[in-house]
C-alpha positions as CSV (number, residue, x, y, z in Angstrom):
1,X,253.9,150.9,-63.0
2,X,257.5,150.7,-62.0
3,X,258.6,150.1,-58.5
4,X,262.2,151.4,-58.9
5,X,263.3,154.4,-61.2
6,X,267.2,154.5,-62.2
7,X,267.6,158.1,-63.5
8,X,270.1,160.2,-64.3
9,X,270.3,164.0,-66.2
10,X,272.6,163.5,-68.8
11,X,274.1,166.6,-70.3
12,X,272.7,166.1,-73.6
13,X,270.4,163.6,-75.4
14,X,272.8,161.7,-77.6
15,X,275.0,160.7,-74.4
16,X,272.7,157.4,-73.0
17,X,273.6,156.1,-69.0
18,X,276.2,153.6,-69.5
19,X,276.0,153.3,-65.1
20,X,272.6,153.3,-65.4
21,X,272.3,150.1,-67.6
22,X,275.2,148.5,-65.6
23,X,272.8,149.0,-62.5
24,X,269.3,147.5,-64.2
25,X,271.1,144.9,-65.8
26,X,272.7,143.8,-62.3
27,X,269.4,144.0,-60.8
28,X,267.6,140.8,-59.7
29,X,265.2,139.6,-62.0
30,X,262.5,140.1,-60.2
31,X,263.5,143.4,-58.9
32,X,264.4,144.3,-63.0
33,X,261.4,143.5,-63.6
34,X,259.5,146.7,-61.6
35,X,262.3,148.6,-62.8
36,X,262.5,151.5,-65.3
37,X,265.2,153.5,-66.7
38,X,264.3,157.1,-67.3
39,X,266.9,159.5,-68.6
40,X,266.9,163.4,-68.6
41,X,268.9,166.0,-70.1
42,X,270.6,169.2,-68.1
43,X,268.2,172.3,-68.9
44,X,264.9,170.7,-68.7
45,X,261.8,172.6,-66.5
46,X,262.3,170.9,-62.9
47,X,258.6,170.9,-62.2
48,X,258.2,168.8,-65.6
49,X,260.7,166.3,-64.7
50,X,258.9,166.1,-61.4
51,X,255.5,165.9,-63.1
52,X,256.5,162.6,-65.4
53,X,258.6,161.0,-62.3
54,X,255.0,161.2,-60.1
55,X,253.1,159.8,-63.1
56,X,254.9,156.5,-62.9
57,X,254.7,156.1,-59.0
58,X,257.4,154.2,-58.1
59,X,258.5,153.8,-54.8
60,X,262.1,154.1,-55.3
61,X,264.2,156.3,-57.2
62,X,267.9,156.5,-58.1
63,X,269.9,159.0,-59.3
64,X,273.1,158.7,-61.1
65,X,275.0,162.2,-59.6
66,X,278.1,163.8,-61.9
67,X,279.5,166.9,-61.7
68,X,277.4,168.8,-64.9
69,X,274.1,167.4,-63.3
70,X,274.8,167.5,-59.5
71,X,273.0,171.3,-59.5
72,X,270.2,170.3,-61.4
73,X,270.1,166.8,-59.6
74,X,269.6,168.5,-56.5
75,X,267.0,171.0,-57.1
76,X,265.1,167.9,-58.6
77,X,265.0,165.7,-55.5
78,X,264.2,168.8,-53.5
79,X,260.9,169.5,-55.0
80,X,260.2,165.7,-55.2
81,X,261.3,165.2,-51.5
82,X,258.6,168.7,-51.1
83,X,255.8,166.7,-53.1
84,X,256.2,163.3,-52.2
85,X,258.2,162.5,-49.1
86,X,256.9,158.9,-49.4
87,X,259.4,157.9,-51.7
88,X,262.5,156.8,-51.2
89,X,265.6,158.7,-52.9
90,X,269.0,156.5,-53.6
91,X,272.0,158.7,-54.8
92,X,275.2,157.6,-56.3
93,X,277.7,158.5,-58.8
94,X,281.4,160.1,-58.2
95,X,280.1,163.5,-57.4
96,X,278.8,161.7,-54.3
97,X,281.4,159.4,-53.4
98,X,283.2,161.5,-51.8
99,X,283.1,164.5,-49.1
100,X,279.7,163.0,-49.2
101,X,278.2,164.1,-46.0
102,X,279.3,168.3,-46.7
103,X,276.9,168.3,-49.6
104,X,272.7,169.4,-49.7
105,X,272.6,166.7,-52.0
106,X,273.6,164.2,-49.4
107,X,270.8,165.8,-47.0
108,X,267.9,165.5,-49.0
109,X,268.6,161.9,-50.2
110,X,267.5,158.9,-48.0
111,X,270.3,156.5,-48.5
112,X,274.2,157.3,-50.6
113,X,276.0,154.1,-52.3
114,X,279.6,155.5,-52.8
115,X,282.0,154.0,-54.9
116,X,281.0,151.0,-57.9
117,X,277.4,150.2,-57.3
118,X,276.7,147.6,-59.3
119,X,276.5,145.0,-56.4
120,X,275.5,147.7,-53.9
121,X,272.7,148.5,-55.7
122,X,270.9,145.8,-56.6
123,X,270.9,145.2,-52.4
124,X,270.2,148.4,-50.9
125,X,267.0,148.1,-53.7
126,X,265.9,144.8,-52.2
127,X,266.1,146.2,-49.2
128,X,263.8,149.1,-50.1
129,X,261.2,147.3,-51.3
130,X,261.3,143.7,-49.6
131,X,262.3,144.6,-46.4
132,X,264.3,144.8,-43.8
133,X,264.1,148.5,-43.9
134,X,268.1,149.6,-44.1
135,X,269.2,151.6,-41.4
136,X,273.0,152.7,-42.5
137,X,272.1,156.1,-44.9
138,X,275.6,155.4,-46.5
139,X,276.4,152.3,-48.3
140,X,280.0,151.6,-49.2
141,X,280.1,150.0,-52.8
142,X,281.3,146.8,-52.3
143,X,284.4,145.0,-54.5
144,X,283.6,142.3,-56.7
145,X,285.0,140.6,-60.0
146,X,284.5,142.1,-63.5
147,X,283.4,138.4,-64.6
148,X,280.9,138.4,-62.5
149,X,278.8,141.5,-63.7
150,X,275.8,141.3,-65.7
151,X,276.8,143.1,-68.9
152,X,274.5,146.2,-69.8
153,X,274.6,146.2,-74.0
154,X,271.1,144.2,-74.4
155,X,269.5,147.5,-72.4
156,X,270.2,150.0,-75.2
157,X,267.3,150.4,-76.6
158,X,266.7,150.6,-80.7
159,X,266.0,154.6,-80.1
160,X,269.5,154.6,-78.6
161,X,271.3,152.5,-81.2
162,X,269.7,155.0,-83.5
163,X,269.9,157.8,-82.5
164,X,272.7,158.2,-79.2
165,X,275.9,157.7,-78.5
166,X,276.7,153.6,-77.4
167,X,279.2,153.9,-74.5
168,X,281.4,150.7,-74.0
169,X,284.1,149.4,-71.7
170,X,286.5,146.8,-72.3
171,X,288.3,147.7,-69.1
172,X,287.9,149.6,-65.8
173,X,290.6,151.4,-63.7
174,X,294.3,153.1,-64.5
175,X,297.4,152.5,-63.6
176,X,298.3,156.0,-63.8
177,X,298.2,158.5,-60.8
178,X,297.3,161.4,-62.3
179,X,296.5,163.5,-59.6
180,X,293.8,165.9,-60.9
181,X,291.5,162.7,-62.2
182,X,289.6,160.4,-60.5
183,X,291.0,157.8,-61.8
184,X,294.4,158.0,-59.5
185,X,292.5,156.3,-56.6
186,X,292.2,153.1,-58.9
187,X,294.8,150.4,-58.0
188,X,295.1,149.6,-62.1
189,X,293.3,149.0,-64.5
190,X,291.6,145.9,-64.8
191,X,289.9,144.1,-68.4
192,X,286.8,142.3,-69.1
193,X,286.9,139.0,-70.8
194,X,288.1,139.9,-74.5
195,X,285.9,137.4,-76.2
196,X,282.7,137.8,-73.2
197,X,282.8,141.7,-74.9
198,X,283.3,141.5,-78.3
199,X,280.3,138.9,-77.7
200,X,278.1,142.1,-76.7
201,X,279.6,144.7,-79.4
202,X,279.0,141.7,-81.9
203,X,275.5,141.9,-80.6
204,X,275.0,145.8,-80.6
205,X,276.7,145.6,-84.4
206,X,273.9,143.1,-85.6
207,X,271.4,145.4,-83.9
208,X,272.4,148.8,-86.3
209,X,274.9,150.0,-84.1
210,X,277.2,151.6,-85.6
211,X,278.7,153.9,-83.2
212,X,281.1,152.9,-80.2
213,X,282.7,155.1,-78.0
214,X,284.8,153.5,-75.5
215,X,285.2,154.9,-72.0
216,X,288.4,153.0,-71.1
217,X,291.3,155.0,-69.4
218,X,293.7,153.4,-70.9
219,X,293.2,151.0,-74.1
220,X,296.2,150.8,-75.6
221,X,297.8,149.2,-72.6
222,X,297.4,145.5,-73.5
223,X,298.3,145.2,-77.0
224,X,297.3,141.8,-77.4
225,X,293.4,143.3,-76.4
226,X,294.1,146.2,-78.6
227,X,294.5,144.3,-81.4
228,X,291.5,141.8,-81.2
229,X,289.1,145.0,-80.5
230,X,290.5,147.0,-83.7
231,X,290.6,143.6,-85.6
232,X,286.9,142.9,-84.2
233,X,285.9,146.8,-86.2
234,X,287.8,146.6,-89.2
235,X,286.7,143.2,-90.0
236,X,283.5,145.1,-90.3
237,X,284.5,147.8,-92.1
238,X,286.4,146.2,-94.4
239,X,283.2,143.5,-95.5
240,X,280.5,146.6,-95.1
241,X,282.3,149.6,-96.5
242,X,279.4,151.4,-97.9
243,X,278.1,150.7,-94.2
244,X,280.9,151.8,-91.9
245,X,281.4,151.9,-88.1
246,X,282.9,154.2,-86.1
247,X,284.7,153.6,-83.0
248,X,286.1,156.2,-80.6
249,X,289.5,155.4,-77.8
250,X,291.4,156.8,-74.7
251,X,294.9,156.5,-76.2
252,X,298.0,156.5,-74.0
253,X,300.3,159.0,-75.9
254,X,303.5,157.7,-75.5
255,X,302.5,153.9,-75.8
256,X,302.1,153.1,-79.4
257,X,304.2,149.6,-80.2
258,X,304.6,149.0,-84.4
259,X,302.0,146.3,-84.5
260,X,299.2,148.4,-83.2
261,X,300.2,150.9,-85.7
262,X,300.2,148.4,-88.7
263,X,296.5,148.1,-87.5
264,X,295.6,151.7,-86.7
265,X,296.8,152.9,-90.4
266,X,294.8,150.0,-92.0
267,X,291.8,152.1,-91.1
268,X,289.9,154.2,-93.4
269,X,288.9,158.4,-92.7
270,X,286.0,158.8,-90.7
271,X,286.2,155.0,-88.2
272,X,288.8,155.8,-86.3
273,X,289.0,158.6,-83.5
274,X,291.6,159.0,-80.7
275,X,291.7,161.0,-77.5
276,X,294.7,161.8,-76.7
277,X,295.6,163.0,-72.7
278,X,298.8,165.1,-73.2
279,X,297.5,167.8,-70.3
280,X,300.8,169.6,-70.5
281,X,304.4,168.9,-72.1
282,X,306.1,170.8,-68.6
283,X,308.4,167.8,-66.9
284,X,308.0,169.9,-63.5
285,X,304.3,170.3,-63.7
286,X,304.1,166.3,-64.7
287,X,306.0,165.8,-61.4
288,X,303.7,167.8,-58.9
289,X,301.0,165.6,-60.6
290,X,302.8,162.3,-60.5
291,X,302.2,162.8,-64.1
292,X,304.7,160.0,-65.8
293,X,304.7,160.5,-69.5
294,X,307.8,160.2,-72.1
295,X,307.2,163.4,-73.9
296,X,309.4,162.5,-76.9
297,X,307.5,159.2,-77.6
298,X,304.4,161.3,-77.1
299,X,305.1,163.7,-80.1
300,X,306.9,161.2,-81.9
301,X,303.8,158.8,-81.9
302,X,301.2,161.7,-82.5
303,X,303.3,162.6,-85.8
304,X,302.7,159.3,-86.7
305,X,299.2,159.3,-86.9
306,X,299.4,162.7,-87.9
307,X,301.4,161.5,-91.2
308,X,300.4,157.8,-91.2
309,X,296.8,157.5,-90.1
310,X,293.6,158.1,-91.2
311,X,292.5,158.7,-86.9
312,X,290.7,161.5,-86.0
313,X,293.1,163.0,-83.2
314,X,291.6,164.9,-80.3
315,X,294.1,165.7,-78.1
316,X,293.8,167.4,-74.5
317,X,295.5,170.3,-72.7
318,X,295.0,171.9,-69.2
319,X,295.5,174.9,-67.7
320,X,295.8,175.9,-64.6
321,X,297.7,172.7,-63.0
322,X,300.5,173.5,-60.2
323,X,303.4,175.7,-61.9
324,X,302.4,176.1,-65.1
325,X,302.9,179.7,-66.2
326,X,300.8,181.3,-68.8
327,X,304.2,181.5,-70.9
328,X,304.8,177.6,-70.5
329,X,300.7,176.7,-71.3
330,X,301.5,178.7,-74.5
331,X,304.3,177.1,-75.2
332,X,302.9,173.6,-75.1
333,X,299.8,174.3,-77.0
334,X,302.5,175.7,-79.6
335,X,304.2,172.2,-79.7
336,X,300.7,170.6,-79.9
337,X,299.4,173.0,-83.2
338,X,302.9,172.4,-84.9
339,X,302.1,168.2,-84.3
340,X,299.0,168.5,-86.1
341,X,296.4,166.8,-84.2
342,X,292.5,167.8,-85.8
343,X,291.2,169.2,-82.4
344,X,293.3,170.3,-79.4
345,X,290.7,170.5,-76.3
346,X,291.9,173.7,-73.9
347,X,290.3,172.8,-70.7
348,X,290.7,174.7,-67.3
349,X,291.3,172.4,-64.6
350,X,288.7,171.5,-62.2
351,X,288.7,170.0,-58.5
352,X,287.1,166.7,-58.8
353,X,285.7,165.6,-55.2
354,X,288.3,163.3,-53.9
355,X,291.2,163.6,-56.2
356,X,294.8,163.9,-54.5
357,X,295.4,167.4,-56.5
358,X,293.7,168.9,-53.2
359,X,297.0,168.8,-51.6
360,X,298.8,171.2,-53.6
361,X,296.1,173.6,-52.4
362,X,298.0,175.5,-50.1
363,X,301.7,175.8,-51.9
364,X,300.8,177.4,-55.1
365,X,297.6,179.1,-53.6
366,X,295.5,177.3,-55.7
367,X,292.0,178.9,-55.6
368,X,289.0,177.2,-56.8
369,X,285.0,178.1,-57.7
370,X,283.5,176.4,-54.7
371,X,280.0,175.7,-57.0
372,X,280.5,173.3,-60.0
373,X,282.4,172.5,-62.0
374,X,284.8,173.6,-58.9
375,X,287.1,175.5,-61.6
376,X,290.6,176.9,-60.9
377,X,289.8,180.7,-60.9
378,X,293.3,181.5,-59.3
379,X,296.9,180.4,-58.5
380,X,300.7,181.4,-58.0
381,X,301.3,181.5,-61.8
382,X,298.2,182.8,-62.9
383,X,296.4,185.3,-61.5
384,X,292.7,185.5,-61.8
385,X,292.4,187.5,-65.1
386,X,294.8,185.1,-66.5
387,X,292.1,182.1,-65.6
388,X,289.9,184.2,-67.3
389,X,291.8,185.3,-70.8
390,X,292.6,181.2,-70.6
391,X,288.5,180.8,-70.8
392,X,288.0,182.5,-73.1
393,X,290.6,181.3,-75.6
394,X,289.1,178.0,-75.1
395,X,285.6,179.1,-75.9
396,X,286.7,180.6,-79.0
397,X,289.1,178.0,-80.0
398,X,286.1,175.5,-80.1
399,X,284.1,178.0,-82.4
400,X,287.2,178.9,-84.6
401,X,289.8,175.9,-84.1
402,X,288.0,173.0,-83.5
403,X,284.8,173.6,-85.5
404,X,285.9,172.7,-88.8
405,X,284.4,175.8,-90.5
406,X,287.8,177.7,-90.7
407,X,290.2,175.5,-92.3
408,X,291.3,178.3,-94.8
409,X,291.3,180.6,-92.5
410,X,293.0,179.0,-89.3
411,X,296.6,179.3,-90.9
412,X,296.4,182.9,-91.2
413,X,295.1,183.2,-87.9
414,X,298.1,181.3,-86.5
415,X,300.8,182.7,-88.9
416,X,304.1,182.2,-87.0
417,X,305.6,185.5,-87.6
418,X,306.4,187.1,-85.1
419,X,304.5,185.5,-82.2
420,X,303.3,181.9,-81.7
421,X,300.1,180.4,-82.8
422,X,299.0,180.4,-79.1
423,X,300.2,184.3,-78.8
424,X,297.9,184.7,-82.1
425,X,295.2,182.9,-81.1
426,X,295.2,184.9,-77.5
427,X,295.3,187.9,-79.2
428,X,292.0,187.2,-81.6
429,X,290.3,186.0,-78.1
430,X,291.3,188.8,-76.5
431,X,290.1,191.2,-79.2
432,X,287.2,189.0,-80.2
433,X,285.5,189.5,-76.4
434,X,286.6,193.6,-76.4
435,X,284.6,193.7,-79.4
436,X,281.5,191.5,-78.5
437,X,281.7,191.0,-74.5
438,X,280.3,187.7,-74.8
439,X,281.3,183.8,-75.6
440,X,278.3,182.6,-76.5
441,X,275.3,183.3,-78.6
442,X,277.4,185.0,-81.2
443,X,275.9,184.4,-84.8
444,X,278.1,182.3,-86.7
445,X,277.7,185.1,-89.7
446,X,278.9,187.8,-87.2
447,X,282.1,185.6,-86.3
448,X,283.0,185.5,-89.8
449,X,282.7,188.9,-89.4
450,X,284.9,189.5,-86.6
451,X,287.8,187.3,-87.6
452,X,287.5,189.0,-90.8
453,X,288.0,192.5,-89.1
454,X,290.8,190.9,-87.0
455,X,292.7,189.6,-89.5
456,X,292.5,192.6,-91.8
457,X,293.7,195.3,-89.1
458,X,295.3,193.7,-86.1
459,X,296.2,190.2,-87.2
460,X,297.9,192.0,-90.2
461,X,296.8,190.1,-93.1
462,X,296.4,191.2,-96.4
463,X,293.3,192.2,-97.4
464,X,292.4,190.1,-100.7
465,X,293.8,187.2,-99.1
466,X,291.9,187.5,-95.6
467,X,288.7,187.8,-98.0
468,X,289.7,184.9,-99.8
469,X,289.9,182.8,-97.1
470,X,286.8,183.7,-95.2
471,X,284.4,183.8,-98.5
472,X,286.0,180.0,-98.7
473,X,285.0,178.8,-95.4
474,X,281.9,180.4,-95.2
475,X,280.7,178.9,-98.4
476,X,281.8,175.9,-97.4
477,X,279.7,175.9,-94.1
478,X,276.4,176.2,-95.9
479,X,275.6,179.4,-95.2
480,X,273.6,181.2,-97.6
481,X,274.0,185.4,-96.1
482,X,276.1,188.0,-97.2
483,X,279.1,188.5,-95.0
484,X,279.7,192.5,-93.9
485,X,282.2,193.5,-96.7
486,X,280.3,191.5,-99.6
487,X,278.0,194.2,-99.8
488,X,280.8,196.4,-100.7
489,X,281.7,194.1,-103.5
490,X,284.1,191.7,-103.5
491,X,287.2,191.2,-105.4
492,X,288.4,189.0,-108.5
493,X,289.9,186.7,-105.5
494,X,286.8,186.3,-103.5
495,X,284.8,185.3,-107.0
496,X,287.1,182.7,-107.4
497,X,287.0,181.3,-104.0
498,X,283.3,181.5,-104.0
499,X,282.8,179.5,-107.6
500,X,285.1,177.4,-106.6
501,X,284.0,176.7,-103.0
502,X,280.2,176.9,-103.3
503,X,279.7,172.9,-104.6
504,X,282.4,171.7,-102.0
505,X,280.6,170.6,-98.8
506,X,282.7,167.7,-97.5
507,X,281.0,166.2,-94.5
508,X,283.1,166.4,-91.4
509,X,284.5,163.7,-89.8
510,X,282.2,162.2,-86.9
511,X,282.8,163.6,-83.9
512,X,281.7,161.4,-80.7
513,X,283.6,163.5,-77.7
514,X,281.1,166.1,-76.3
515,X,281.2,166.2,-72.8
516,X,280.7,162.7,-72.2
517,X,281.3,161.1,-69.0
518,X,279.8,157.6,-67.7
């Protein structure tokens, strides 16, 4: 039986604890050995979890705290502080590291490490169960070298090279000060040894993995390490082709020199996948988030791989930063749907603990949920139904947008006469919830459906042609019902789209983003 659980709730099963495995693998050996990771997912029954954490009777647990799992987290060590007081609770994480003591969580836990607590850790754990007893209840994660850290690929397990997502870090830190992310409290941004890593993804490559998604902030930074990691995956590629990888970046938009780009287009479809931070093209909105970007080289560089590459582009935008206007969100989204990336993530922009975006709080009346995910619900530009319309256009943009199942229909959706594509889009959301009342749980036949009905009245589409489309893309997603106005019959149009859709099933692209967060 274990001594020492590491344990987090991750927010779905394919994403496995990179901090978790950094924190076993740093672990003394002895201590490693009377440790167990046990991994959760957000949703599960509490009094379960609580029931299999008592089976192994350890004296010690620790809990990786983020904001999707901080809720959860907390009713958890709750009923295990109700049913076994004996043991010990260690929490940690950046949902923790900061504001620390105004938080339940913080109350019911025995001891806080705050900050990096790969060092910290393996100390305070000692401590725990060698003695001396500690008597601080926070623990300040200490500094150390990158060098000097046990590396954590060895503790994936086969299941997880199977079957989960492999998180991977060739660097920690960013230079950048973006003031809404964590990440503007890091001095820079700070590599591991090139050849030490590729070492480990080497390792996790002769294992099965084939799947590596990269938390770094910034990757494209050092070209020189750039170029060895993307050399060190299409060597691969290129002698296994019937047996691809797939590897997953941070890109920095507006940093994209011509030899990384010889490498990036050497690539083939479905290897390569880049998220792109654009957040929003306003120059005064970059300012009030010390925000530096060149906007120009940023679109310029995105056409490229739009035209040049075979990368999977995701790029981000947020709403809801300091002086962004509804008018100038739309107007950036525009500039992002005419670029041509394959996804364009809407987010609505949240108030990490500890992030220097606080301080704009008071001079555009920024107003935020004060329960997770700490969500802008208000501010001087946009007013509270605004926040919400905003919501909602993300939702359905994921379901419609970025889903891949309406690539024939998406250009009629966005037809640029006479409003923009976000104007278009806004307009379906907005129509879409006044028909339905809901986001979620809407049956993907019923959507057809819907964007059918919107397309043909509002959206102003011609009939046959809205038909067309939608018979194609519904065929195409494997469905096997009837869609409303097939039972009327359809036309010559939708017959041809149908014979000639009904075979073609091209597999998506991999898609490797969901949530994730280490």
């Amino acid at each position: 039986m274990p001594q020492l659980i590491l344990s987090t709730l991750n927010a779905r099963y394919a994403h496995a604890s990179l901090g978790l495995r950094y924190l076993f693998a740093n672990l003394d050996d002895d201590l490693r050995r009377e440790s167990k990771i046990v991994e959760f997912v957000i949703g599960s029954k509490t009094e379960t979890l609580v029931e299999q954490m008592l089976a192994l009777a350890p004296k010690v647990i620790g809990f990786g705290v983020y904001i999707w799992n901080v809720e959860e987290t907390t009713k958890l060590i709750a009923m295990l502080k109700a049913v076994a007081p004996q043991i010990k609770i260690v929490i940690g994480g950046p949902e923790v590291s900061f504001e620390t003591t105004e938080q339940r969580v913080y109350a019911l836990a025995d001891y806080v490490v705050t900050g990096p607590g790969d060092v910290t850790f393996n100390k305070l754990a000692r401590a725990l169960l060698r003695g001396p007893q500690p008597l601080m209840k926070v623990h300040v994660g200490e500094a150390f070298e990158l060098d000097d850290l046990a590396m954590p690929y060895a503790y994936y397990t086969d299941e997880d090279i199977a079957r989960r997502h492999l998180y991977v870090e060739a660097s920690r830190g960013c230079p950048f000060k973006c003031e809404f992310c964590l990440s503007a409290l890091d001095k820079t941004a700070e590599p591991f040894n090139t050849e030490r890593f590729l070492a480990e993804m080497a390792k996790l490559y002769e294992r099965g993995a084939r799947t590596f998604k990269f938390v770094d902030r910034t990757f494209n930074l050092n070209v020189k390490t750039s170029l060895a990691i993307l050399d060190f995956f299409l060597e691969r590629i290129t002698a296994h082709p019937d047996d691809p990888c797939f590897a997953h970046f941070e890109l920095v938009p507006d940093h994209l020199p011509e030899k990384l780009k010889a490498t990036i287009a050497k690539f083939p479809a479905g290897t390569l996948q880049f998220e792109i931070g654009i957040q929003t093209w306003n120059p005064t909105v970059q300012g009030h988030i010390s925000r530096k970007q060149n906007n120009d080289k940023a679109k310029e560089n995105i056409r490229w791989l739009h035209e040049h590459s075979h990368a999977h582009m995701h790029v981000d935008l947020i709403a809801g930063l300091p002086s962004e206007t509804l008018e100038s969100f739309g107007q950036g989204f525009d500039t992002l749907a005419r670029l041509g990336p394959h996804e364009i993530q809407v987010g609505v922009l949240k108030r990490l603990r500890g992030t220097p975006i606080i301080r704009h709080t008071e001079a555009f009346a920024m107003r935020y949920n004060p329960e997770p995910p700490y969500n802008i619900l208000a501010n001087s530009e946009l007013s509270f139904a605004d926040v919400q319309r905003i919501s909602r256009f993300a939702r359905f943009w994921d379901l419609i947008g970025n889903s891949g199942r309406f690539t024939q229909t998406l250009p009629l959706v966005l037809a640029d006469a006479p409003v923009s594509a976000f104007a278009r889009f806004l307009a379906l959301a907005d129509w879409l919830y006044a028909e339905t009342g809901a986001t979620h749980q809407i049956a993907l036949e019923r959507l057809f459906d819907l964007v059918y009905r919107w397309l043909s009245t509002d959206g102003g589409v011609a009939i046959d042609a809205a038909q067309c489309a939608i018979v194609a893309d519904y065929v195409r997603s494997g469905s096997k019902g009837r869609l409303s106005f097939m039972t009327r019959g359809l036309t010559a149009a939708d017959d041809a789209a149908t014979a000639g859709k009904r075979k073609a099933t091209p597999a998506r692209q991999q898609r490797h983003l969901a949530d994730a967060a280490v």
